[in-house]
N, C-alpha and C positions, 0 to 999 in steps of 0.2 A: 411667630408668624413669619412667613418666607417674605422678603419683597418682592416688588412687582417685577426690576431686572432676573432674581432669581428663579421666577415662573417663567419667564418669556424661555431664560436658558433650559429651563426642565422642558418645555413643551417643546422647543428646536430637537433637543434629544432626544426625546420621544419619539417625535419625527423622524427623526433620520432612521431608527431601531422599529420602525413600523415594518418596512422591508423584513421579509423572512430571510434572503439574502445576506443583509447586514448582520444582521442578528445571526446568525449562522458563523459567520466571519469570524466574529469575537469571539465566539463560542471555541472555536478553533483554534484561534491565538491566545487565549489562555492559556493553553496549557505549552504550547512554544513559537519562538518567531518562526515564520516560513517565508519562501518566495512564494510569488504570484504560482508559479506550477505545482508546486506543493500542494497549495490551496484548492485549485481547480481540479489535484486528482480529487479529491475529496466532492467536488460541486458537479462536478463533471458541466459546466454551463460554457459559455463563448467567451472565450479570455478578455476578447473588449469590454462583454458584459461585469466579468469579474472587475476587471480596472477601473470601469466605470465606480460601481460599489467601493472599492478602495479609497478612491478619490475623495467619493461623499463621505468616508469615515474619516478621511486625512484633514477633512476643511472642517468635519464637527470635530476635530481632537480627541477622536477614540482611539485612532491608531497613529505609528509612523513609518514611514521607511528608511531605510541608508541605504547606502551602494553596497553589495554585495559581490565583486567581480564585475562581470556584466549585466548582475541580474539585481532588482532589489528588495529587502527582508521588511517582512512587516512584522510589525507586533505592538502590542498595544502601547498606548500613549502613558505616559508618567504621572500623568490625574487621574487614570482610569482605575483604581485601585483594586486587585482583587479578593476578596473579604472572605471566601471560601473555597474551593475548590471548585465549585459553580453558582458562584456570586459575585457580579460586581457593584463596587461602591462609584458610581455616576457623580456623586457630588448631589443632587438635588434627589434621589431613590436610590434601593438597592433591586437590582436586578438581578434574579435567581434563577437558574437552568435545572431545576429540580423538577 
């Protein structure tokens, strides 16, 4: 039986991966870190829009960034584990891009 902290964390995750956007992002960073322009040839969307989205995966700990030069690299976070090629392990479900 999960406890009630470990529902609260599944259902914030959930949450945030409701976004077709977010969802999109990981999907992407999977398979390697990228900058923000990298990303966005791929979204073609408004770069603030993108950043925004980064943000909210950086506060749920799906992704992270560094400095890369002057620009900075995302990719996914050290909890977010990838269990296939197009599957991630979240910690509380496995989420699969098949």
């Amino acid at each position: 039986m999960v406890n009630t902290n470990q529902q609260f964390d599944c259902v914030d995750k959930l949450k945030v991966l409701a976004d077709e956007t977010r969802l999109t992002v990981l999907k992407i960073l999977m398979h390697s870190p990228m900058q923000v322009g990298e990303i966005n040839k791929i979204l073609v969307i408004e770069q603030s829009l993108l950043s925004h989205h980064l943000q909210v995966l950086r506060e749920a700990k799906f992704v992270v960034r560094e400095r890369n030069g002057k620009a900075f690299l995302y990719r996914l976070a050290p909890e977010v584990e990838i269990t296939t090629a197009e599957a991630l392990n979240l910690g509380c479900c496995i989420l699969s891009f098949n």
